[in-house]
N, CA and C of each residue as an Amber inpcrd file, in Angstrom:
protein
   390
 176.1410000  87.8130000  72.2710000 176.6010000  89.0980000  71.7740000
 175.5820000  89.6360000  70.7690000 175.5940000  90.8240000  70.4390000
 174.3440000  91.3890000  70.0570000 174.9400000  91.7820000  68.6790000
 174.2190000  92.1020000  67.6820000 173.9510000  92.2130000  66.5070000
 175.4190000  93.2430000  66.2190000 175.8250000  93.1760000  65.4180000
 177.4220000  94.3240000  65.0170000 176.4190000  95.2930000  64.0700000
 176.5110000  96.4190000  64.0910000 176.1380000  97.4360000  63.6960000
 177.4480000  98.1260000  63.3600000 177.7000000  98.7000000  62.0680000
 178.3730000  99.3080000  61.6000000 178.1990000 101.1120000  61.4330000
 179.3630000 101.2180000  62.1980000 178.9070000 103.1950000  62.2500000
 179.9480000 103.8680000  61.3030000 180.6440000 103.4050000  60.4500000
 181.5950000 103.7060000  59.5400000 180.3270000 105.1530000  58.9030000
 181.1620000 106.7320000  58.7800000 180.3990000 107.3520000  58.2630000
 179.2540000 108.3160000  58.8390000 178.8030000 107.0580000  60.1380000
 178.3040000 108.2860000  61.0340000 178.7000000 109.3950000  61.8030000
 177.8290000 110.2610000  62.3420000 178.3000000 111.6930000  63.1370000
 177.7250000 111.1500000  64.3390000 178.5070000 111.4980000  65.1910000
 178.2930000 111.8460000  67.0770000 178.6950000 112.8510000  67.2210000
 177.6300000 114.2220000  67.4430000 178.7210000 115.3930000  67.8410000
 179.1050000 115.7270000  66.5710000 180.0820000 116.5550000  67.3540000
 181.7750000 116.5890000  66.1440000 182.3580000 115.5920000  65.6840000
 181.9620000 114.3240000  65.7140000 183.0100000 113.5280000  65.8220000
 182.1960000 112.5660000  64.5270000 183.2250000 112.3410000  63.3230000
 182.9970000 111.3450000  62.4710000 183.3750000 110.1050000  61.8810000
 182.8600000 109.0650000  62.3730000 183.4070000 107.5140000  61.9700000
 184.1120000 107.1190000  61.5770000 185.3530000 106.8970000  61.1770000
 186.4190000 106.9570000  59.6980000 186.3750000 105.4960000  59.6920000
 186.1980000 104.2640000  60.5070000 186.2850000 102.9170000  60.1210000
 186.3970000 102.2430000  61.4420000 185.9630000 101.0330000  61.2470000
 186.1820000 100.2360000  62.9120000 187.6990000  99.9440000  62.8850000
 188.1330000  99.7440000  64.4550000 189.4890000  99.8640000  64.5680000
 189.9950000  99.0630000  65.4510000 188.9280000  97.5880000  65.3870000
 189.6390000  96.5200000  66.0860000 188.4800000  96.1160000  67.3640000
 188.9100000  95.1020000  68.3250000 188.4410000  95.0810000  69.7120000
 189.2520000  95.3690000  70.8210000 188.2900000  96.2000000  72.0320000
 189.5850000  96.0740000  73.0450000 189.3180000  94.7680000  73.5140000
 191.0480000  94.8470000  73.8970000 191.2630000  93.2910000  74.4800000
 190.6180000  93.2610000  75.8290000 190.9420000  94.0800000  76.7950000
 190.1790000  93.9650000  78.3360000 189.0390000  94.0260000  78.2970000
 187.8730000  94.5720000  77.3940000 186.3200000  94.1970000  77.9890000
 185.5410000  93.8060000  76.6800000 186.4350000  93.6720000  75.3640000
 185.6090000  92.6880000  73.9500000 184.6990000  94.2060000  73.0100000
 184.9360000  95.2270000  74.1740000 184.6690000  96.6410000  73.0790000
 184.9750000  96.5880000  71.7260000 184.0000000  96.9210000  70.7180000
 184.3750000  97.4510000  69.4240000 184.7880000  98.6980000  69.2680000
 186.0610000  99.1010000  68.8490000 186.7580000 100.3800000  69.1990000
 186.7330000 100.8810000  67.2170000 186.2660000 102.0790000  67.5680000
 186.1620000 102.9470000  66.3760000 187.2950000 104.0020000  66.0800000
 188.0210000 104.0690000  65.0810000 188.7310000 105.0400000  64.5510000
 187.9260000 106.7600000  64.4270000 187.9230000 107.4900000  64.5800000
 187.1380000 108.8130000  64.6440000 187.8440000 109.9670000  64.5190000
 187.0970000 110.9360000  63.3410000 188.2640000 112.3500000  63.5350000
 186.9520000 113.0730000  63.7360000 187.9560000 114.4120000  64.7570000
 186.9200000 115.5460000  65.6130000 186.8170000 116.4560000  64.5730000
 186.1000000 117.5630000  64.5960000 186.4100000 118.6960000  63.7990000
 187.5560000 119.2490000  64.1260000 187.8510000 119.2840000  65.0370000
 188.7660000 120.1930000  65.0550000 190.2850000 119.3750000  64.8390000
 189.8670000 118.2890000  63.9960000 191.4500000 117.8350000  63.2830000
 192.1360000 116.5680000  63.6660000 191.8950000 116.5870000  64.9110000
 192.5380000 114.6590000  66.3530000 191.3250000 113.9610000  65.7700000
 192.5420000 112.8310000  65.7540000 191.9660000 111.8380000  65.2590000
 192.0450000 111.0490000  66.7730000 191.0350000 110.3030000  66.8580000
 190.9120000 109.3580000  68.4550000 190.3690000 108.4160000  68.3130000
 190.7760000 106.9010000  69.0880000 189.9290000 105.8450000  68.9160000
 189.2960000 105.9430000  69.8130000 187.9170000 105.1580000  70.1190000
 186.9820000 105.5200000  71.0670000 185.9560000 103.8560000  70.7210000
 185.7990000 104.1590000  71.8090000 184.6000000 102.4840000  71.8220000
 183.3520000 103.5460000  71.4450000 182.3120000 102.3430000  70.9820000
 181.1650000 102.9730000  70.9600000 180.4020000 103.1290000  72.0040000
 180.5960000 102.6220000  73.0080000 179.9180000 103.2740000  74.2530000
 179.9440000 104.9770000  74.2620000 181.4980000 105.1420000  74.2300000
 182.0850000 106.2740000  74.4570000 181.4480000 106.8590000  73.8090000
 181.5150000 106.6120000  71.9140000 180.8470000 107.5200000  70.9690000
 179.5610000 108.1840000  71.3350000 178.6460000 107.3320000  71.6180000
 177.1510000 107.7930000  71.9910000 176.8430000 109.1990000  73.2230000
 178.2500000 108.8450000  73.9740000 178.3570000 109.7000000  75.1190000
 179.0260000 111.1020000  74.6790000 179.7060000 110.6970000  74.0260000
 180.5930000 112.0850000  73.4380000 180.4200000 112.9630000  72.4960000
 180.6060000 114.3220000  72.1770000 180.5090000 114.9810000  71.3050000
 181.6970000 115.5270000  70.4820000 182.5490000 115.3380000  71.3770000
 184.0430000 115.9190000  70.7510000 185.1650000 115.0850000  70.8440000
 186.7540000 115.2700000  70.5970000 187.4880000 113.9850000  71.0790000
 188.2940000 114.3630000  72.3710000 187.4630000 115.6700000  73.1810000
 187.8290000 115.8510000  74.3360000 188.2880000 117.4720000  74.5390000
 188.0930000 117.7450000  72.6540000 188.9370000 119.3800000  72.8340000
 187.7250000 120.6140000  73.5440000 187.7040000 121.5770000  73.0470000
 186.7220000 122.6680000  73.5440000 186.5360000 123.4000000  72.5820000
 185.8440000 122.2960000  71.5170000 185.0700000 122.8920000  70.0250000
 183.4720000 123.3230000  70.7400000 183.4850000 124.7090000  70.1330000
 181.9730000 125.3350000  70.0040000 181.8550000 125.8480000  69.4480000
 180.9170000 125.6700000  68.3680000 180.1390000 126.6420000  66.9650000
 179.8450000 127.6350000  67.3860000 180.9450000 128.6720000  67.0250000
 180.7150000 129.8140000  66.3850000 180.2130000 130.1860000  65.3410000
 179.4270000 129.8120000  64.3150000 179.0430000 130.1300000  63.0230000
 178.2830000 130.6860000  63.0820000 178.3410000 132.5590000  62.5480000
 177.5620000 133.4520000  62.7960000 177.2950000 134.5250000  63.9160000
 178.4400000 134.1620000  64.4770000 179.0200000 135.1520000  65.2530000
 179.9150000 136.3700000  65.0950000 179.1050000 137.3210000  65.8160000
 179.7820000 138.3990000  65.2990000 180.7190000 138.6500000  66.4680000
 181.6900000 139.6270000  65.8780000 183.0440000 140.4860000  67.2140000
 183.1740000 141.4460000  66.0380000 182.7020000 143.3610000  66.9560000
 183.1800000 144.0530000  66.2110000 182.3570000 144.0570000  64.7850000
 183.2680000 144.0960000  63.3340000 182.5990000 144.1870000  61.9790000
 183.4720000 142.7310000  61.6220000 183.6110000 141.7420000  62.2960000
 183.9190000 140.6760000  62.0300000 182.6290000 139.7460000  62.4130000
 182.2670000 138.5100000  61.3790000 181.5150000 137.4710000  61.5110000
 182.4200000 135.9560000  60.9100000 181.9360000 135.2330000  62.1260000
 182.7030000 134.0630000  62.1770000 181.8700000 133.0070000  60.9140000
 183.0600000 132.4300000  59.9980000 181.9940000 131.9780000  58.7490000
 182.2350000 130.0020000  59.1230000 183.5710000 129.8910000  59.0150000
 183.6250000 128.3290000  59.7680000 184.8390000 128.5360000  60.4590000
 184.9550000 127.0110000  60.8920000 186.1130000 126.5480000  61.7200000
 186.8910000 126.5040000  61.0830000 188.1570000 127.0860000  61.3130000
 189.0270000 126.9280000  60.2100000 190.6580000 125.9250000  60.5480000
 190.9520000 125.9010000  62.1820000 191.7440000 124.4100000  62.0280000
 191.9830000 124.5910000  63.7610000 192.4240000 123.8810000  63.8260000
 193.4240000 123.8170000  65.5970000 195.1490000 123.8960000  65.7210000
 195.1040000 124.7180000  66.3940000 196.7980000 124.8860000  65.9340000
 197.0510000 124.9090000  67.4080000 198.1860000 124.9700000  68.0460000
 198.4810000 125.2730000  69.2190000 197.3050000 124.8030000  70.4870000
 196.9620000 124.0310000  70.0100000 195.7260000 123.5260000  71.4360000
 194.7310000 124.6510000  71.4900000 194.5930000 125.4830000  70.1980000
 193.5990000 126.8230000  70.1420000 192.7810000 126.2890000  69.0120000
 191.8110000 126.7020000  68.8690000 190.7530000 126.3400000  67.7540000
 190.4240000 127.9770000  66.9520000 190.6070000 127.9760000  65.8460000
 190.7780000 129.4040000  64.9490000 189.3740000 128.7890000  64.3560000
 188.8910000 129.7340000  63.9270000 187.7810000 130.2290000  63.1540000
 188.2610000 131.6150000  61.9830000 187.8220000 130.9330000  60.7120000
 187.5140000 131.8490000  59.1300000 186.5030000 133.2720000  59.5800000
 187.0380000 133.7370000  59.6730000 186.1810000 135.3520000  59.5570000
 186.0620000 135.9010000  58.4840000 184.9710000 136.7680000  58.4020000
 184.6940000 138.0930000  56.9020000 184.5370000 139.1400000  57.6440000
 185.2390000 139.9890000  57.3130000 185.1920000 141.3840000  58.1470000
 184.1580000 142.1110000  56.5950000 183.8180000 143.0970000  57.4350000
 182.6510000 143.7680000  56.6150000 183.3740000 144.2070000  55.7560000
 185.0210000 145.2520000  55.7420000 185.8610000 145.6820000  54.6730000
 185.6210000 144.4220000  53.1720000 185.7080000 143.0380000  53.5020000
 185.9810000 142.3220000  52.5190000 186.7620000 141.1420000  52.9520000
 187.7510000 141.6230000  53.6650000 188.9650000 140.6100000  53.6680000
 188.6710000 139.4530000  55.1110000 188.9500000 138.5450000  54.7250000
 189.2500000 137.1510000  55.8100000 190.1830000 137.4790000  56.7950000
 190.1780000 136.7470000  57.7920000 190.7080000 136.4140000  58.9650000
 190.3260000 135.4790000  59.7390000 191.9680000 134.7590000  60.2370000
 191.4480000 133.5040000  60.9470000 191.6960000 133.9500000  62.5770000
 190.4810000 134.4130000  63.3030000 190.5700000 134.5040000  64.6490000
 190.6810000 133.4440000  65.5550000 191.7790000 133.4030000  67.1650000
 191.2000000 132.6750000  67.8710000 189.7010000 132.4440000  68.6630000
 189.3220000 131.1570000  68.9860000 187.8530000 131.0630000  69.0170000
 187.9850000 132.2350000  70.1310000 188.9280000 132.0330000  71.2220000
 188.4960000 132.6610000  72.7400000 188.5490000 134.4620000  72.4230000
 189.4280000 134.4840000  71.5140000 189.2320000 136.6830000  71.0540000
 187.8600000 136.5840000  70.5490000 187.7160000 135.7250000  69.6610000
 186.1770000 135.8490000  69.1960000 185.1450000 135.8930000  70.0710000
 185.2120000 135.3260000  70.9560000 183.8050000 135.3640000  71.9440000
 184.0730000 135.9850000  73.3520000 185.2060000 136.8510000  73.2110000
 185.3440000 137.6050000  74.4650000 185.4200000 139.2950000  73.5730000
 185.3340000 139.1320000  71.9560000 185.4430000 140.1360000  71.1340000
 186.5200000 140.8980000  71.3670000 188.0680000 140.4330000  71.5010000
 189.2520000 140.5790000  71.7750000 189.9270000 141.4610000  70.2510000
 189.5430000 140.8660000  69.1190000 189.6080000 141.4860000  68.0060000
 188.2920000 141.6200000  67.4340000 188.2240000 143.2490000  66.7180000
 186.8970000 143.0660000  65.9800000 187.0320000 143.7120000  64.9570000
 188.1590000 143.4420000  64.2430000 188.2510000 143.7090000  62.6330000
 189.5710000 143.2980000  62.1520000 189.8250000 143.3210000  61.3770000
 190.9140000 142.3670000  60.5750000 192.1440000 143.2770000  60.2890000
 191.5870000 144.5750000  61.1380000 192.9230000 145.8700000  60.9760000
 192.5830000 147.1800000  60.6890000 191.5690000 146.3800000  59.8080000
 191.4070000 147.9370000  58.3900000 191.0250000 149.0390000  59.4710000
 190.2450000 148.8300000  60.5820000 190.0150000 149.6810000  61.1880000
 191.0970000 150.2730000  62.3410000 191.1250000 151.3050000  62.5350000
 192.6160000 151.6500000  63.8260000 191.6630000 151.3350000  64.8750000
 192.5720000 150.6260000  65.5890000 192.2520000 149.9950000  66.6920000
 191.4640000 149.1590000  67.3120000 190.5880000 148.5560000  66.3840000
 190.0890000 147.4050000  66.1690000 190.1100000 146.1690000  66.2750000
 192.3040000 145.8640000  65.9880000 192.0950000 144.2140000  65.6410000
 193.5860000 144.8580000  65.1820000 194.2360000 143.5230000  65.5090000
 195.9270000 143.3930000  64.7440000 195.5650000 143.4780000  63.4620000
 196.6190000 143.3210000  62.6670000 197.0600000 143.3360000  61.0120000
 197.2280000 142.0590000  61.1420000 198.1870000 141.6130000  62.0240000
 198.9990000 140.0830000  62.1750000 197.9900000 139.2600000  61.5020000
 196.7480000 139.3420000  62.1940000 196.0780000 138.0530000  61.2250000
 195.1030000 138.1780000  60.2680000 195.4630000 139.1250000  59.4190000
 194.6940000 139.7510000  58.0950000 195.1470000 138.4560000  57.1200000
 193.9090000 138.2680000  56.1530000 194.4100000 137.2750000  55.2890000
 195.2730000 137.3900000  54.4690000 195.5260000 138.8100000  53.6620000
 196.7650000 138.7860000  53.2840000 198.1300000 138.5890000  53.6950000
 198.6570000 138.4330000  54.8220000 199.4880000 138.0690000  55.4410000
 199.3940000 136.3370000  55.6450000 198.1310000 135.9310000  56.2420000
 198.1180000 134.3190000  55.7310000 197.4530000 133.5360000  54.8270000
 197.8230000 134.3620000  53.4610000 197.5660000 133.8200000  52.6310000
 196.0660000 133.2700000  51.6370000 195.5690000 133.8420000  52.4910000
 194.1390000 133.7430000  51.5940000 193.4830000 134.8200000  50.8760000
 192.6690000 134.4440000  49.7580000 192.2440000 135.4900000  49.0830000
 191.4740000 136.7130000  49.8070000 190.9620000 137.8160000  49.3750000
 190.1100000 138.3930000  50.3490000 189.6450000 138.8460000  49.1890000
């Protein structure tokens, strides 16, 4: 058996180390504990790790993407099997868009403008400063 290398801490991808998490029993794999960006936490052998970038979801950096007078600033969580992204609309105020309005430019402002973009997900309504 070959040397144990410890990946506690490292990045694959999206995906970051949180601690080893045992062996599998059927083939003597060292199985790693791992959280994605986008929030799932997954165990995964390190075979897997090297191969993978995500823990299977359909995370893609948007950062710096524009829709409209909206620019995508980070990821901001996974809710509903959807991945939202932090926006700055040029007015000032935040918004957390879904990734897929964002890159089909489904909304392109946070309201202020008529017809632009719902209100629904203006940050004042969820709660963040603007």
């Amino acid at each position: 058996m070959g040397k144990f290398l410890d990946l506690t801490g490292k990045r694959f991808g999206y995906l970051e180390v949180l601690h080893r998490n045992g062996v599998d029993s059927n083939n003597g794999n060292i199985m790693w504990k791992c959280k994605c960006i986008c929030g799932n936490i997954k165990t995964m052998s390190s075979q897997s790790l090297k191969k993978s970038k995500t823990c299977g979801c359909k995370y893609e950096d948007l950062s710096g993407v524009k829709s409209g007078i909206l620019t995508a600033i980070k990821f901001s969580e996974n809710k509903n099997r959807q991945n939202y992204w932090l926006c700055k609309c040029e007015c000032g105020n935040e918004i957390e868009v879904p990734a897929t309005k964002l890159r089909t430019k489904r909304i392109l402002s946070c309201g202020c403008k008529s017809g632009m973009g719902p209100k629904a997900f203006c940050s004042a309504q969820i709660g963040r400063a603007s």
